[in-house]
C-alpha positions as CSV (number, residue, x, y, z in Angstrom):
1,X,-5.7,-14.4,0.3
2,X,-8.1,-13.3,3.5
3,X,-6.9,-10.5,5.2
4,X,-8.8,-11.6,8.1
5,X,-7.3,-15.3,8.7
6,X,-5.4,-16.2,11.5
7,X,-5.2,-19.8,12.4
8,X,-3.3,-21.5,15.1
9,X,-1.8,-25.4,16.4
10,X,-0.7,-25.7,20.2
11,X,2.8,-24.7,18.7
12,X,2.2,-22.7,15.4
13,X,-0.3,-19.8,14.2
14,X,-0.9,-18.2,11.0
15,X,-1.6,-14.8,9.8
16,X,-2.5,-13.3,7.0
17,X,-2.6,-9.5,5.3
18,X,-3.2,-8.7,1.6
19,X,-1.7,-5.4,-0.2
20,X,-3.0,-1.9,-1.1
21,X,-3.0,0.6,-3.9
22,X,-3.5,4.3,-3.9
23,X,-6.0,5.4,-6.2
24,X,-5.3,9.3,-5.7
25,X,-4.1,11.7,-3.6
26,X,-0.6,10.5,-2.4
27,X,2.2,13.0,-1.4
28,X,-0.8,15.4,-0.8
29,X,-2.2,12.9,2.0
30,X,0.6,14.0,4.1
31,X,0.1,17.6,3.7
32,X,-3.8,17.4,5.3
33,X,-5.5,16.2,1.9
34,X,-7.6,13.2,1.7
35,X,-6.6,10.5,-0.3
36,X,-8.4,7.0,-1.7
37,X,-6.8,3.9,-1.2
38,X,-8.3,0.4,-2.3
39,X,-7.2,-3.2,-1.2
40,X,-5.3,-5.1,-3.5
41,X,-5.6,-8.9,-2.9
42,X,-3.8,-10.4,-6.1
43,X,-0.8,-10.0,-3.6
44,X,0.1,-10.6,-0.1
45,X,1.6,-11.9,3.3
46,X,1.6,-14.9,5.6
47,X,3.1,-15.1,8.8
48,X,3.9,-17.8,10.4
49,X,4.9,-18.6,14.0
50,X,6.6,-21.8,15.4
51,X,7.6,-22.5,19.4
52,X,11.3,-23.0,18.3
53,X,14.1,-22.7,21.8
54,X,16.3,-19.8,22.0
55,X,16.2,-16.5,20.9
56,X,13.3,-14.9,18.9
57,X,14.2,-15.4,15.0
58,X,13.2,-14.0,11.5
59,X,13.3,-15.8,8.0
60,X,12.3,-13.9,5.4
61,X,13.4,-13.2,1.7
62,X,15.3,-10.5,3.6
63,X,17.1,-12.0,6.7
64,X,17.7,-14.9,8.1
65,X,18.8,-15.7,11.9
66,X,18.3,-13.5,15.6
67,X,15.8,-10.5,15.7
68,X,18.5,-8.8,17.2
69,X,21.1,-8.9,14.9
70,X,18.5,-8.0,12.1
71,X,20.1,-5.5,9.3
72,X,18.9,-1.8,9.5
73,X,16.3,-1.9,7.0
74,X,14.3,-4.5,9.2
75,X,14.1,-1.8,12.0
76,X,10.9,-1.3,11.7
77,X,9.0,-4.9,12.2
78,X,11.9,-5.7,14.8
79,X,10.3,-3.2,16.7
80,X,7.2,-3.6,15.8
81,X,7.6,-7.4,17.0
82,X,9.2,-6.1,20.5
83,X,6.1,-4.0,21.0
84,X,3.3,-7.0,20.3
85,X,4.9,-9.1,22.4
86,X,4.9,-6.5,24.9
87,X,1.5,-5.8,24.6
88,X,1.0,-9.7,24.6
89,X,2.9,-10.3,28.1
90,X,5.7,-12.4,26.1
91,X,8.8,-13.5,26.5
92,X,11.2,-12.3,23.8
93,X,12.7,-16.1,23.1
94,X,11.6,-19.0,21.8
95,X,9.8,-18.4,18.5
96,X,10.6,-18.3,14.9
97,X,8.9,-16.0,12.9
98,X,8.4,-17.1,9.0
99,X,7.4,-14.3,6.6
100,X,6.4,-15.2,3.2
101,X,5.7,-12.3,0.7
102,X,4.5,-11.9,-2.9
103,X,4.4,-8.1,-2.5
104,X,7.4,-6.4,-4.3
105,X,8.7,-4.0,-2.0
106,X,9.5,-0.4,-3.0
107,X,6.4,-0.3,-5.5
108,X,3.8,1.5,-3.8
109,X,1.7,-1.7,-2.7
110,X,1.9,-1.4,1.1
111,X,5.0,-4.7,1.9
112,X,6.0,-2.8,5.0
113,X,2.9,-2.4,6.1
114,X,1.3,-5.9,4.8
115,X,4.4,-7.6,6.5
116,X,3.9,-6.1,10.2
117,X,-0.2,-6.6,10.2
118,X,0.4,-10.4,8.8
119,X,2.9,-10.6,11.9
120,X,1.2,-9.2,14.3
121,X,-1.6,-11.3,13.2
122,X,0.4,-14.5,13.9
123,X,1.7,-13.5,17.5
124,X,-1.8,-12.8,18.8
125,X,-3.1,-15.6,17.1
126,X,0.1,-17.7,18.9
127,X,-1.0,-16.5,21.8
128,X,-4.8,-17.3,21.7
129,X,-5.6,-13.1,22.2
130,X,-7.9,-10.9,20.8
131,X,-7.4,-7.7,19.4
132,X,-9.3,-4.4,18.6
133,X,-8.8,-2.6,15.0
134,X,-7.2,0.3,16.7
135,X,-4.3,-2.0,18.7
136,X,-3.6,-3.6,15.2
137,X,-3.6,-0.4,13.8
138,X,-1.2,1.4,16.1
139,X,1.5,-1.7,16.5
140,X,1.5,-1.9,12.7
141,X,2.3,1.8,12.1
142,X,5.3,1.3,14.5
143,X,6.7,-0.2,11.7
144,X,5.9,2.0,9.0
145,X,7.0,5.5,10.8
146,X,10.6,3.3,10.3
147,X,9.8,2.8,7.2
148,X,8.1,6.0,5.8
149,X,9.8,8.2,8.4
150,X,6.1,10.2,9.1
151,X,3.5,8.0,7.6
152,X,0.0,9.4,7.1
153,X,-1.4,5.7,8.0
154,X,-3.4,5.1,4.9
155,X,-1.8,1.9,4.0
156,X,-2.2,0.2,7.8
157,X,-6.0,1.2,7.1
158,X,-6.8,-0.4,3.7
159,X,-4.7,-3.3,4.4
160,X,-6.9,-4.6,6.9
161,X,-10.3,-3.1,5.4
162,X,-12.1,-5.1,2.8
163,X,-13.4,-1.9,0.9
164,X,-12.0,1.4,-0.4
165,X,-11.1,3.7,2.1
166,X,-11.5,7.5,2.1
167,X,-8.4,9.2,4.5
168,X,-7.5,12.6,5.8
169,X,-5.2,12.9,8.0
170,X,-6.5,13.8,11.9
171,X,-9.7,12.7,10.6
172,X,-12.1,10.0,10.8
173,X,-11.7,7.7,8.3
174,X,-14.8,6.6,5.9
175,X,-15.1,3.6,3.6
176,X,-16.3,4.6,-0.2
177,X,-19.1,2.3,-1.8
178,X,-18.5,1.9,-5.7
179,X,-21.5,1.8,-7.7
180,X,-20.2,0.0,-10.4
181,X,-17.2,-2.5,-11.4
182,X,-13.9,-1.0,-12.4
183,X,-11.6,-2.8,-13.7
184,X,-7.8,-1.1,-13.4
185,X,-4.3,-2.9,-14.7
186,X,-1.4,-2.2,-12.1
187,X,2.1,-2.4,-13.7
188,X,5.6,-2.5,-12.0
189,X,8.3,-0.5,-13.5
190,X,10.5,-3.3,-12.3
191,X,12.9,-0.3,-10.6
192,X,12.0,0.4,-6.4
193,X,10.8,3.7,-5.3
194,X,11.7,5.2,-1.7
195,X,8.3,6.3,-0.4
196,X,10.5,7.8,2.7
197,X,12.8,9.8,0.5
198,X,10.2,11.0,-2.0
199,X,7.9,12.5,1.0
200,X,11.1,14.0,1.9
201,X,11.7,15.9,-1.3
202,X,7.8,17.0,-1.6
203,X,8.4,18.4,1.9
204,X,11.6,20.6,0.8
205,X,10.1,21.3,-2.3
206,X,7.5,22.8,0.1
207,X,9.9,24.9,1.7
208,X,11.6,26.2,-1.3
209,X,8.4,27.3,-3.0
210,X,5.3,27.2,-0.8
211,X,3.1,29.2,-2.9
212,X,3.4,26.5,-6.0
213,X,4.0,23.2,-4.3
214,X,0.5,24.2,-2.4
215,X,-1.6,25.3,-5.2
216,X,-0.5,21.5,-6.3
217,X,-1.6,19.6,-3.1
218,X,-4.5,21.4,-3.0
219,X,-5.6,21.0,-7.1
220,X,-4.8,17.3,-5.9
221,X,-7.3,17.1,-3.2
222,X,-10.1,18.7,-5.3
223,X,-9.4,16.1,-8.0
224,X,-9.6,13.1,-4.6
225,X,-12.9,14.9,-4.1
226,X,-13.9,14.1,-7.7
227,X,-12.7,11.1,-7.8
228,X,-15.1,9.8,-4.8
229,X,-17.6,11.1,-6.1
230,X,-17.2,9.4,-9.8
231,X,-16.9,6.0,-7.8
232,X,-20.2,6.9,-6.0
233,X,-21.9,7.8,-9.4
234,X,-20.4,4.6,-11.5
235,X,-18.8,7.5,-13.9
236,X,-15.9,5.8,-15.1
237,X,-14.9,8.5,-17.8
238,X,-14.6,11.2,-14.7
239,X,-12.9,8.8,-12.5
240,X,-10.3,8.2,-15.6
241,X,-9.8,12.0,-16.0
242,X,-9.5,12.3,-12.3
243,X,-6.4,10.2,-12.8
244,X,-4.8,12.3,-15.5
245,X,-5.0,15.3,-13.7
246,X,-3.7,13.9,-10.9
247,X,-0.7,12.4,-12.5
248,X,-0.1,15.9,-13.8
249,X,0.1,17.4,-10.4
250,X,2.4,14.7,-8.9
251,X,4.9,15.4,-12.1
252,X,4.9,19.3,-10.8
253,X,5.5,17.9,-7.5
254,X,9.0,15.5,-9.3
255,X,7.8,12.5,-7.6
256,X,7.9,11.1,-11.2
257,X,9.9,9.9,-13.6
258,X,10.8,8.9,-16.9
259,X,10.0,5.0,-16.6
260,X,6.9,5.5,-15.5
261,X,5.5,8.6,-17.5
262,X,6.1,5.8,-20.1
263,X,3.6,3.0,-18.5
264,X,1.3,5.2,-18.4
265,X,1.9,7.1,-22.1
266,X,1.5,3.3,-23.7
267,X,-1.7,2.6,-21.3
268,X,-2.8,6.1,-22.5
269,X,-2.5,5.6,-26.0
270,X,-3.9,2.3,-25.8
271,X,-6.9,3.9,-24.7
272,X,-7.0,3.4,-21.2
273,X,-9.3,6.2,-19.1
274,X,-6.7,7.4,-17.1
275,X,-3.5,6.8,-15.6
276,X,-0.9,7.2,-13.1
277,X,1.9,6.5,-10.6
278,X,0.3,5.1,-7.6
279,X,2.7,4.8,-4.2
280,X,5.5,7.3,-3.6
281,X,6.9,7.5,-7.0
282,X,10.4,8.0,-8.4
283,X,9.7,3.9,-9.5
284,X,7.6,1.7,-8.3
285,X,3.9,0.9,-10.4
286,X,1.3,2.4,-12.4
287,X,-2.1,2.3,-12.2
288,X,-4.7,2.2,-15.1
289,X,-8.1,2.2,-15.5
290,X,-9.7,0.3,-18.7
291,X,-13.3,0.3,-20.1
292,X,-13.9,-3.1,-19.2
293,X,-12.7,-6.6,-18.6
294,X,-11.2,-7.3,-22.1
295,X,-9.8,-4.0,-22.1
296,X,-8.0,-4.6,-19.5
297,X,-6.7,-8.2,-21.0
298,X,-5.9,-6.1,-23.9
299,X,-3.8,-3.4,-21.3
300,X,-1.8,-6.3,-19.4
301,X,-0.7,-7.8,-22.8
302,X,0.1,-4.2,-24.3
303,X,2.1,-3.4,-21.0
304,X,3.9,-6.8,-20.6
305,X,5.2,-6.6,-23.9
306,X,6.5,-3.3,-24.1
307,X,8.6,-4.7,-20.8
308,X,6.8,-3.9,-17.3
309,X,8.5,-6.1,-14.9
310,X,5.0,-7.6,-13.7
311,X,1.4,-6.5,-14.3
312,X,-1.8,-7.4,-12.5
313,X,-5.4,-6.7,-14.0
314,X,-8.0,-6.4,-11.6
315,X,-11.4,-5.5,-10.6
316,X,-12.6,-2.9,-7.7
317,X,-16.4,-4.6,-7.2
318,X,-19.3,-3.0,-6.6
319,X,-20.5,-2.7,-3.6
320,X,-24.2,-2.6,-2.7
């Protein structure tokens, strides 16, 4: 699925938004550490807008029916859709907004943010306009400060880059070029996480014991500094081992838990480099790297059968 396709008829338009992992360095992202993220395009959204009469309506998985009568946990690309059409010069009426998703929610793999960049895709597409990164960008993350509460804006970024992206917060962003082909297995615990509520809890942690949550955020972004660089030098042993020790700090900070610590003991023991939660936590997926491509068969089936609810193995390319 392109992330950059947007297509449009005299009455429909189309657009398009694949997902996002994080490699390492969530939770600490918010605190002023950098963190790698990487597109993920085995899942994704489409958007589709129609020139129906009468008020502006969703259908989704979620919802059905009026924008405005939308249930709470929509909040975020209601308002995210007030705002592009805003920016647009639109009318609110007279359009039906389709969203199709094969992103599970609650897992760490960007569906807020995947759903209000496919949508905001479609409505500029409906309306024959262009727009700049930074517009995209900043109508998308309407949606996720609903849905994250303070998000560091990491997912927005990857989801419409083509290429791993390095992120510190109030920092220009850089994209990282891997030197060689990794191929990772992704695994859904099959239970939804609450990225909003687990940022919450690192944040009170904080408060309660500054000194040791710290000395965690920063250990994590030394490891997110290791990690780049073991991508830059094709070392996949030091990128896997990046991973463990990154896992180990995000279990100090309790944003893990007992479903997962067991994806990622099985991937362990059946040899995988390294592995962790990727996303918030507290549920949601795994990430895993393997040695190679029938490693990573060997991974999905191990992980499938011991009763992950879905699992995807794919491959970060290299990039010249």
């Amino acid at each position: 699925m392109s992330a950059e396709k947007a297509t449009t008829s005299e009455q429909t338009a189309i657009g398009l938004a694949h997902s996002k992992l994080i490699l390492i360095g969530e939770h600490a992202v918010v605190h002023g550490q950098p963190a790698i993220a990487i597109p993920f395009p085995l899942v994704g959204v489409e958007s589709i807008v129609e020139h129906v009469p009468g008020a502006v309506k969703l259908d989704s998985a979620i919802y059905h029916g009026p924008i405005d009568l939308a249930p709470n946990q929509m909040d975020g690309i209601v308002n995210c859709v007030h705002a592009a059409l805003r920016e647009l010069g639109l009318p609110c009426k007279d359009l039906l907004i389709r969203i199709k998703s094969s992103i599970p929610p609650g897992k760490g793999l960007g569906s807020s943010a995947s759903v209000a960049i496919a949508v905001i895709r479609s409505l500029f597409a409906y309306a024959d306009e262009p727009y700049t990164e930074e517009e995209l960008l900043n109508l998308a993350n309407i949606s996720e400060t609903y849905a994250h509460g303070a998000p560091s804006g990491i997912d927005t970024l990857t989801i419409t880059s083509g290429s791993p992206v390095w992120y510190e917060k109030d920092r220009p962003f850089d994209f990282i070029q891997p030197k060689a082909d990794f191929h990772f297995v992704v695994a859904d615990s099959g239970r939804m996480g609450d990225t909003k509520s687990a940022v919450e809890s690192v944040a009170n942690l904080f408060k309660s014991a500054p000194k040791r949550i710290q000395a965690s955020l920063d250990r994590i972004g030394e490891i997110t500094h290791q990690a780049r660089r073991a991508l830059e030098k094709a070392s996949k042993h030091i990128l896997g081992k990046t991973l463990n020790e990154a896992q180990k700090e995000l279990e100090a900070l309790g944003v893990s838990d007992a479903g997962l610590n067991r994806l990622i003991y099985i991937a362990r023991k059946e040899g995988a480099l390294g592995a962790k939660l990727t996303g918030g936590g507290n549920g949601g997926c795994i990430i895993a790297l393997a040695r190679n491509e029938a490693h990573s068969i060997h991974l999905t089936e191990k992980l499938k059968r011991i009763g992950a609810h879905a699992v995807w193995p794919f491959v970060l390319r290299r990039q010249i």
